[in-house]
C-alpha positions in Angstrom: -24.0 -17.3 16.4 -22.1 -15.1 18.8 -22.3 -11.6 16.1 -26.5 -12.0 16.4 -26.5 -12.5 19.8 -23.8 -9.4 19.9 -26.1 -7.2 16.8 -29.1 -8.6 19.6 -27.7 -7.3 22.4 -24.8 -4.7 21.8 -22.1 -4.1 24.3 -22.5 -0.5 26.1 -20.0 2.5 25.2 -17.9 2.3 28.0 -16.9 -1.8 27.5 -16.2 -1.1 23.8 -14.1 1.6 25.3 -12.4 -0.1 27.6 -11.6 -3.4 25.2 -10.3 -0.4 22.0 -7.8 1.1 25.1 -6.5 -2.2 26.3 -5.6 -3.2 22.7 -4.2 0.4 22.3 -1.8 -0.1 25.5 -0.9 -3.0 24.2 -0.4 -2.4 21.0 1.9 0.8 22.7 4.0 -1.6 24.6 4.8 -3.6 21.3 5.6 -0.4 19.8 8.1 0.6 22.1 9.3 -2.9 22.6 10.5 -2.7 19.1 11.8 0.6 19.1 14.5 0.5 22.1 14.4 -3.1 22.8 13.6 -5.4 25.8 15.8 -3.9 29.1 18.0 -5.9 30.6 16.4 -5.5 34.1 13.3 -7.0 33.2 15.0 -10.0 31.8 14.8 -12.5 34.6 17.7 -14.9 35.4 17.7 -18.5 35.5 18.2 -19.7 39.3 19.7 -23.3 39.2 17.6 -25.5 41.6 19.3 -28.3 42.3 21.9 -27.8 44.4 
């Protein structure tokens, strides 16, 4: 249902664009994420609560 209403009514250029470099940058991140590993800076620390 959704690919005739999509082969109907195509997205323009510049969404199919836009969708292709999200995935890219993502797909980027993931890359280098394997590659050098997760740094310790952006690990976040548990904070106990209860006190």
């Amino acid at each position: 249902m959704m690919m005739k209403r999509w082969a109907q009514n195509p997205p323009s250029h510049a969404k199919i664009k836009l969708v292709f470099g999200i995935v890219a940058f993502c797909l980027l991140l993931a890359g280098i994420e394997a590659v050098w590993g997760w740094p310790d800076w952006l690990t976040p620390e548990r904070v106990n609560a209860r006190r």
